[in-house]
N, C-alpha and C positions, 0 to 999 in steps of 0.2 A: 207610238214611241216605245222605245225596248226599255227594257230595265236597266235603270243606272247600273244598281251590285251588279247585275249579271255581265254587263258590256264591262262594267273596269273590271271585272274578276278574268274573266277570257280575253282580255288586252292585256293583263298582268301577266300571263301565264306565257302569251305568244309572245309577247315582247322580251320576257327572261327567256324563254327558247333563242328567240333570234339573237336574242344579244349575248348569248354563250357560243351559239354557230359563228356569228361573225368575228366573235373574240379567235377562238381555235381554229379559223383559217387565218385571220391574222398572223396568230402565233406560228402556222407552220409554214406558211409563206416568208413569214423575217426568216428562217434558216434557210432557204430555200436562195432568196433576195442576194443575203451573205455570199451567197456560193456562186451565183451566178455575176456577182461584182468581180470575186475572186478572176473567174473564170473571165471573167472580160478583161480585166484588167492583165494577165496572164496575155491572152489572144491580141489587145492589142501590141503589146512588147515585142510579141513575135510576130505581128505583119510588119511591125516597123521594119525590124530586124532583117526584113525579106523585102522587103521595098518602103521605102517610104511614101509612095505616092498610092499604095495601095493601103499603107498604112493611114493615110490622112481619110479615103474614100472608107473607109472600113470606120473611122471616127465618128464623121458623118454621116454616116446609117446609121449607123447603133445609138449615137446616143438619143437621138428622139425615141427610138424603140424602149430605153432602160428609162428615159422621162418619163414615157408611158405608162411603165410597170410600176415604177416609182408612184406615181397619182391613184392607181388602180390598189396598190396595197393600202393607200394611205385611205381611200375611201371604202375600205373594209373596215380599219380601226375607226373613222367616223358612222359606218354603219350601227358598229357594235355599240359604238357611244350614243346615238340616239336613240336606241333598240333599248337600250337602260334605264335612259332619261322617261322615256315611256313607260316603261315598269313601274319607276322609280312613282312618276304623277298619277297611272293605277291608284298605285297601292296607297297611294297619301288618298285618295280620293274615296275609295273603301273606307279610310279612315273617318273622312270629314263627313260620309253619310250616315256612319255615327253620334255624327256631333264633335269628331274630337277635329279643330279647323287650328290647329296649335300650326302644322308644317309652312301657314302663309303669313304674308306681313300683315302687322294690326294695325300702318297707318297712324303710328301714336303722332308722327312727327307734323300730321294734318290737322291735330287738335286744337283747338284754340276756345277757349272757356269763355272767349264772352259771345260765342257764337249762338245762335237764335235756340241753336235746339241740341248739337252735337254733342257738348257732354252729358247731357241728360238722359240723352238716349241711345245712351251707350255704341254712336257712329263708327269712335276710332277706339280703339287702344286693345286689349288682349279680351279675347272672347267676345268681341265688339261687330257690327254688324260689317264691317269692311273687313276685317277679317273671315268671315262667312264667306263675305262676296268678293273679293279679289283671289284673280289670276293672272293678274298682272307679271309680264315679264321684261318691262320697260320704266324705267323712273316715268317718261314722259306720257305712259301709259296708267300708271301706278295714278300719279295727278292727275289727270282725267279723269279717271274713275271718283278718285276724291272730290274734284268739283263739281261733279253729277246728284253728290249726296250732299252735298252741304249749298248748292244753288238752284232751287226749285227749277225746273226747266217746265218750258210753257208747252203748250196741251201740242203742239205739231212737233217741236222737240223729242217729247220724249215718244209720242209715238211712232217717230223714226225709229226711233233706239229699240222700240219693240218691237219692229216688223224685223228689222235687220238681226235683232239674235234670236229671232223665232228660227230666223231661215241657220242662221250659224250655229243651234240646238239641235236641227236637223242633220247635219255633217259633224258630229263628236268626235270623229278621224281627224277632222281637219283643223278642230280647235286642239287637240291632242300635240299633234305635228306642229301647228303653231309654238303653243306653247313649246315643246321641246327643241325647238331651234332659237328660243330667244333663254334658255335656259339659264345658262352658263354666260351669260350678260352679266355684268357689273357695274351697269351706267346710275349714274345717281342726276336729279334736277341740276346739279353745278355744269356736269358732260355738256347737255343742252343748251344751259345759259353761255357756255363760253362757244359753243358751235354757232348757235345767233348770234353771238358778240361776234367772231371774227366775221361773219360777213359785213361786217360794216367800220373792218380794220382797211386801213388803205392799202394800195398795193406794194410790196416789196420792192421791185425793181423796175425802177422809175430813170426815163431820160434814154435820149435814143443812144449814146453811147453804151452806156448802162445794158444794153438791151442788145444791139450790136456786138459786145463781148462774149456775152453766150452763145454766139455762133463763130469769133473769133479763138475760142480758150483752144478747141481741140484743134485747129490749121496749127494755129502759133505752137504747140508743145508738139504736133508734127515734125516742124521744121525747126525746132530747137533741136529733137532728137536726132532728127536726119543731120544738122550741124555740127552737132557737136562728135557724131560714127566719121564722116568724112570731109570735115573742113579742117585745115592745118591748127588753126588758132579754134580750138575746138570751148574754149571758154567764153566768146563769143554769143555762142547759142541759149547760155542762161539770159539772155537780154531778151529773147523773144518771149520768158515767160515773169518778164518784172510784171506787165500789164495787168497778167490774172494776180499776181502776188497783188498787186495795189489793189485790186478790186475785193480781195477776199480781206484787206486789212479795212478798206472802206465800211466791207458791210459787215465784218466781223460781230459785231455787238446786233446790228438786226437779227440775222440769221437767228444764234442763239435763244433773242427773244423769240423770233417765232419760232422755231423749234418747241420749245418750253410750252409753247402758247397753246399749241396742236397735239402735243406729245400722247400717245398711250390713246388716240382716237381711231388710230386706222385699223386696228382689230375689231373697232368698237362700231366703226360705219360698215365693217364689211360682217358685221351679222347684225344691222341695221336691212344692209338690204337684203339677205337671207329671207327674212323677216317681209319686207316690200315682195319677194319673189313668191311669198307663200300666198303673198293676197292677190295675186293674179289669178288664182284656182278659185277664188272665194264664190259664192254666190253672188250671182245676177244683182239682188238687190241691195248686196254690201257694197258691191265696187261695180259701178257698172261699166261694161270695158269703152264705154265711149271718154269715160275719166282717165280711163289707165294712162300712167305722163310714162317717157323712158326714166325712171326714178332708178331703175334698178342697175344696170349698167353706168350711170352718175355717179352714183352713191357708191360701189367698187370702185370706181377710178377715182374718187378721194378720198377712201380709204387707202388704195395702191398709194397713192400719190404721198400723203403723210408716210405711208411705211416707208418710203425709200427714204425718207429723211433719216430716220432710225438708222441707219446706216453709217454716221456722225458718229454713234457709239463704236467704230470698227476703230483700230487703232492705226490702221492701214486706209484709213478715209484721206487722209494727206494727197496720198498719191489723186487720187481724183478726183480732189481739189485744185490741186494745181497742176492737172492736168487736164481739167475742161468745168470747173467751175459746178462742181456734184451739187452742191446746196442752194445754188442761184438756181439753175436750170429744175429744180424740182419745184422751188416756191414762187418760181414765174409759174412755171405750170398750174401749182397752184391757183397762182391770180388770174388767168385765164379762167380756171374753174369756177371759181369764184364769181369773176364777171359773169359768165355764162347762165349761171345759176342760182345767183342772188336772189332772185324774186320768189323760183321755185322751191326753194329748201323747205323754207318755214313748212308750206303745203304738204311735201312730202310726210316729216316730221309728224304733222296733226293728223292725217290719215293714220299712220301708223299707229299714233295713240291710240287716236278714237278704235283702230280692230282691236288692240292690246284689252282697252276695257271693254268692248262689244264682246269678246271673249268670253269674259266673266260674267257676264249678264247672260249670255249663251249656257256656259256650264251651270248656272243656278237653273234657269229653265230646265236643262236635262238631269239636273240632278232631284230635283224637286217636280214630277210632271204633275202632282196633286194640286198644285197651287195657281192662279189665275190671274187673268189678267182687269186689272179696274176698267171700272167705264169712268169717262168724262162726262161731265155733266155742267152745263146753266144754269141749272138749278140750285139755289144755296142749301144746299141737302149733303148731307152726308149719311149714307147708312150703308152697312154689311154686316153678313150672316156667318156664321162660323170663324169670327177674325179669329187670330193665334200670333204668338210670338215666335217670331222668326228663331231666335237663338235656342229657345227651348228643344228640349228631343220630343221628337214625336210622340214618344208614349208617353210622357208626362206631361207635353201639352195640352191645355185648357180652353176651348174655344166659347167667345160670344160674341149677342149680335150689340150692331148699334143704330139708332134711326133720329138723327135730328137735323134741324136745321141748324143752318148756320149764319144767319142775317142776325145775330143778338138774341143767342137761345145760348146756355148755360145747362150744363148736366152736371149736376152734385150727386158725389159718391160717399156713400158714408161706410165705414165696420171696422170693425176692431182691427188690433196688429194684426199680421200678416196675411190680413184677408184675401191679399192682392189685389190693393187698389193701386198701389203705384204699377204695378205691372201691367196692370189692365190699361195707365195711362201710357208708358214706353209701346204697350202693342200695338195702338192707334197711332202714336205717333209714329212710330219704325215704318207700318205698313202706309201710312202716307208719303214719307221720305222714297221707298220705293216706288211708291205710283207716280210720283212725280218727277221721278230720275226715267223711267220709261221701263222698271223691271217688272215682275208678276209679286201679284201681294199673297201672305200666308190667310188664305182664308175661301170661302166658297165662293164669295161673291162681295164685293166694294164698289160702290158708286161714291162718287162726288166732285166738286167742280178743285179750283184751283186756290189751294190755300197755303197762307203762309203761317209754318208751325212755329212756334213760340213755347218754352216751357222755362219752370221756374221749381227745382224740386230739388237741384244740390247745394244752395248754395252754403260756402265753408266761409271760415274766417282768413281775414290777406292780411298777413304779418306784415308785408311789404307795403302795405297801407294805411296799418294802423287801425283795418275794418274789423270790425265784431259781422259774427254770420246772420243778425239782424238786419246788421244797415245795408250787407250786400246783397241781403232779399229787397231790402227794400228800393238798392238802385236794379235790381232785377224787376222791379215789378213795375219800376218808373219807365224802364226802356217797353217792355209790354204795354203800358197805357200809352206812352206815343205811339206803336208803331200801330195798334186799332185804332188811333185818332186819325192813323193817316189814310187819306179815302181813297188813294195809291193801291192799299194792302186790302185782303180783305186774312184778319188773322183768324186764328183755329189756337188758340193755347193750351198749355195743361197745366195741371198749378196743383203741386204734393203740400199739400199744410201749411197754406198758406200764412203769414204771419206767426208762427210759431214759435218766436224769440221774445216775445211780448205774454204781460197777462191775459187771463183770461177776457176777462172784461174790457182792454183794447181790442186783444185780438179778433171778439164778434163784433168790436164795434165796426173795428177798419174793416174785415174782408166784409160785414156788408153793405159798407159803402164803396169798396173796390168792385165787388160784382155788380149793382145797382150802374157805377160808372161804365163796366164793358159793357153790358150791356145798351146804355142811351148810346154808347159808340158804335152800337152793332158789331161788338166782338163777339168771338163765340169761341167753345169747349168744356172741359172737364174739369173739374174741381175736385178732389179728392180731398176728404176732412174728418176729424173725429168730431169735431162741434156739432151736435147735435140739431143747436139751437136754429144754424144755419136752415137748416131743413124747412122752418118756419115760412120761408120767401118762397116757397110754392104754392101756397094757401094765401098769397096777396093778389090784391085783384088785377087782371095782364099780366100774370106772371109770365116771363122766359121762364123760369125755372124748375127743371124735373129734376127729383127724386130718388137716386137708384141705392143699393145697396150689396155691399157682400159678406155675407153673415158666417161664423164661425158656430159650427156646434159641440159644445160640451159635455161630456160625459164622465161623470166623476172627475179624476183629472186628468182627463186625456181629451184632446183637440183634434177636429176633424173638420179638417178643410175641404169646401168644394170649389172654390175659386168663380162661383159663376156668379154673374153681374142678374140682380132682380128688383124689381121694380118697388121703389118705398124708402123708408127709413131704415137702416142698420136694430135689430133689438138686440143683437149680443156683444157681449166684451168678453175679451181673454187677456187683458192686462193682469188684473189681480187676479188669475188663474195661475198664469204664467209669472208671475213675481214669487207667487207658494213655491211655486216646484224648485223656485230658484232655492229656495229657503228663507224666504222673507216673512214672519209669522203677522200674518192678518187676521184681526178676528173674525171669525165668521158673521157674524151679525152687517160687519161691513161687505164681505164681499156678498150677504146677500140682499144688502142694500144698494149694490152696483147693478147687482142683476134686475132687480126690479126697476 
């Protein structure tokens, strides 16, 4: 696999080349364009002028010729505009391999706080791991990816999701191009919901009369026209077009609604199917062409089909209203669409997603080739060698291993402030979220079977409820003991200080009856704590319970972190280290009665 920097560095470069070439034939083609309108315009006057019949033949030729030129300039200036666009996601993408993932969305609006695991592990919101990993260029694309990380997908699941952006990692041109024609999208989840809602709006124009008129409007304003040029009582011929007048007063108030209902969609399905056209190049095992439906050609024609509603906005739409019924004759078309295609939309739609977010699971693979893929396993085991936190930069990344079961085994972390024990628990947790969505984990190697994460390490106070940040650990920690009672789940939690709003003296009481509890439920995970005393329940006899620590070393007053996970009790603190520096005056005697 080539090198990220280097492939977005030389796609940044080519792509500003091309996109400044196709701009300056643009630009010199419009004067050019100008002159040659001039000049036709000109040329036909005077074949009129010289015959008319050669003047109509002369019409007739040329303008397909200047429609031609016309499409041909216009896909110069869309050249230039994807040519851009490609630059443009280069050079963001330079960025992001950085670390700096600010240019994508962070997904805050997927967040929801009484979720198992998502605010804790920083899922959604700025700097958050869906900000990492979206490239999403679809609302309906955008949500997919979000329910891939907040809904553990089962072991055949997500190993789909991995074969197929192994293969879309491989083609970075085509995830590039993808993305760059769903760019300039502005579809949000409401677009979607009202596009399934009107499929199952009834039809507009109902009843055989009803339906009959649409083929009567333009005979009858024929034969009004023709009436009213050479019949003597030439006022007469308004009577041939009362019928459309009735009809357009009849459905006066439908139309409008639908109009309203579809309005601002038909730009929106026709780079929809831009988007369906691009996944017909896709790989073999993304789309296999035995799937491929006519999605693409549908989805144009109702796009077309709403744009010509748009047309209602002309202030000269009268005329051809009552002159063949413009607004009936497009939302019958409509409903023909509609029936035609009822069943198949939804499908289309979901395919679409699902490559929207296969995308992003793609560019994380290419952008990260250091990183692997989990094994699944039957075994209640969880272990890996070099884990890391995904959101960290590389060079100040920290990596460790981990090796335990998980039938009702417990790992307690003990060390001082900022040892990084809550981080060492977000890492486990993060790189499970991804092995279980089907993406590659940050680390050398991960095994384990299928578990449901569970954490409990923010919880705040709810003004809105009147809750103190005690009692909402403590219905935090109620919904954690049911969901290990349920023999449905098999859970994995993580749990930052535990009981923490209580004294001392509760709080060793409760967590070690709350650990003693997961455990007879055959729960399992990480505990991260300063209670020392905890530590004791390893030295009981069948204990689950190991020991680890992360120890901080002190040097006069300076602190020196190494973030790695080691086997035992925690022996340092840097509380009353760090409180001095603060300028907090401790006596010495105490702070070396901490350290001992």
């Amino acid at each position: 696999m080539s090198d990220p920097s280097q492939y977005y560095q030389t796609l940044w470069q080519s792509a500003s080349t091309e996109a400044a070439y196709f701009a300056r034939r643009y630009e010199r083609f419009s004067l050019i364009r100008l002159f040659l309108v001039l000049a036709w315009v000109a040329g036909l006057i005077l074949v009129f002028s010289w015959d008319w019949r050669f003047g109509l033949l002369f019409f007739a030729l040329s303008v397909p010729v200047i429609a031609r030129g016309v499409r041909w300039h216009r896909s110069l200036e869309r050249a230039s505009s994807l040519a851009s666009i490609r630059a443009k996601l280069a050079r963001a993408e330079l960025q992001s391999l950085e670390h700096d993932f600010s240019a994508w969305e962070d997904g805050s609006t997927f967040l929801h706080p009484q979720h198992p695991y998502a605010l804790d592990l920083d899922v959604f919101g700025p700097h958050s791991l869906f900000q990492f990993l979206n490239r999403t260029v679809t609302a309906p694309g955008q949500a997919y990816l979000a329910e891939q990380l907040l809904v553990p997908a089962k072991e055949e699941a997500a190993a789909r999701t991995q074969v197929q952006s192994i293969a879309l990692a491989a083609v970075p041109d085509w995830c590039i191009e993808f993305r760059a024609l769903g760019d300039a999208l502005e579809d949000t989840a409401q677009h979607q919901q009202r596009l399934l809602a009107w499929l199952d709006r009834p039809a507009v124009v109902e009843g055989r009369w009803d339906k009959t008129m649409l083929w009567l409007a333009v005979p009858l304003t024929l034969i009004s026209i023709a009436w009213m040029l050479f019949m003597p009582i030439w006022q007469l011929g308004v009577l041939f077009l009362v019928p459309t007048f009735l009809q357009l007063r009849k459905y006066k108030e439908r139309i409008e609604r639908e109009h309203a209902y579809v309005s601002e969609m038909g730009k929106l399905l026709g780079q929809y199917a831009d988007l369906l056209a691009q996944l017909e190049s896709a790989p073999e095992v993304v789309q296999p062409k035995a799937n491929r439906t006519p999605s693409i050609p549908a989805m144009r024609r109702l796009g077309y089909l709403i744009s010509q509603l748009d047309v209602r906005y002309n202030p000269f739409v009268i005329l051809l209203e009552v002159s063949g019924l413009w607004s009936l004759q497009w939302l019958s078309r409509l409903d023909a669409w509609r029936e035609s295609h009822r069943a198949a939309l939804p499908g289309w739609l979901e395919t679409m997603a699902r490559t929207d977010a296969l995308v992003s699971w793609a560019t994380l693979r290419f952008n990260q080739p250091e990183w692997t893929d989990a094994e699944w396993t039957r075994e209640p085991l969880l272990e890996a060698s070099e884990l890391g936190h995904p959101l960290l930069h590389p060079s100040s990344r920290v990596t460790n291993d981990i090796r335990m079961r998980t039938d009702g085994h417990i790992q307690l972390v003990t060390g001082s402030n900022m040892a990084g024990k809550s981080t060492w628990l977000r890492t486990v947790g993060v790189n499970l979220v991804l092995m279980q969505a089907g993406g590659p984990v940050c680390a050398r190697h991960l095994r384990s079977g299928a578990l449901n994460v569970w954490t409990s390490m923010r919880t705040q106070d709810d003004l809105s409820e009147s809750t103190s940040s005690f009692y909402a650990e403590l219905k935090r920690l109620k919904a954690i003991i049911e969901a290990v009672a349920d023999p449905q789940q098999q859970v994995f939690f993580l749990l930052d200080e535990i009981l923490k709003g209580t004294n001392s003296r509760d709080r060793h009481t409760g967590a070690r009856a709350l650990i003693r509890q997961l455990i007879r439920d055959l729960g399992a995970g990480i505990i991260a704590t300063h209670d020392l005393e905890l530590a004791a329940l390893e030295g009981e006899p069948g204990s689950k319970v190991e020991n680890y620590a992360m120890e901080v070393q002190t040097e006069g007053d300076q602190l020196t972190f190494d973030y790695k996970l080691h086997r035992g009790v925690s022996k340092s603190f840097n509380a009353t280290a760090l409180m001095a520096r603060m300028g907090i005056e401790i006596p010495p005697d105490e702070i070396k009665l901490h350290h001992d």
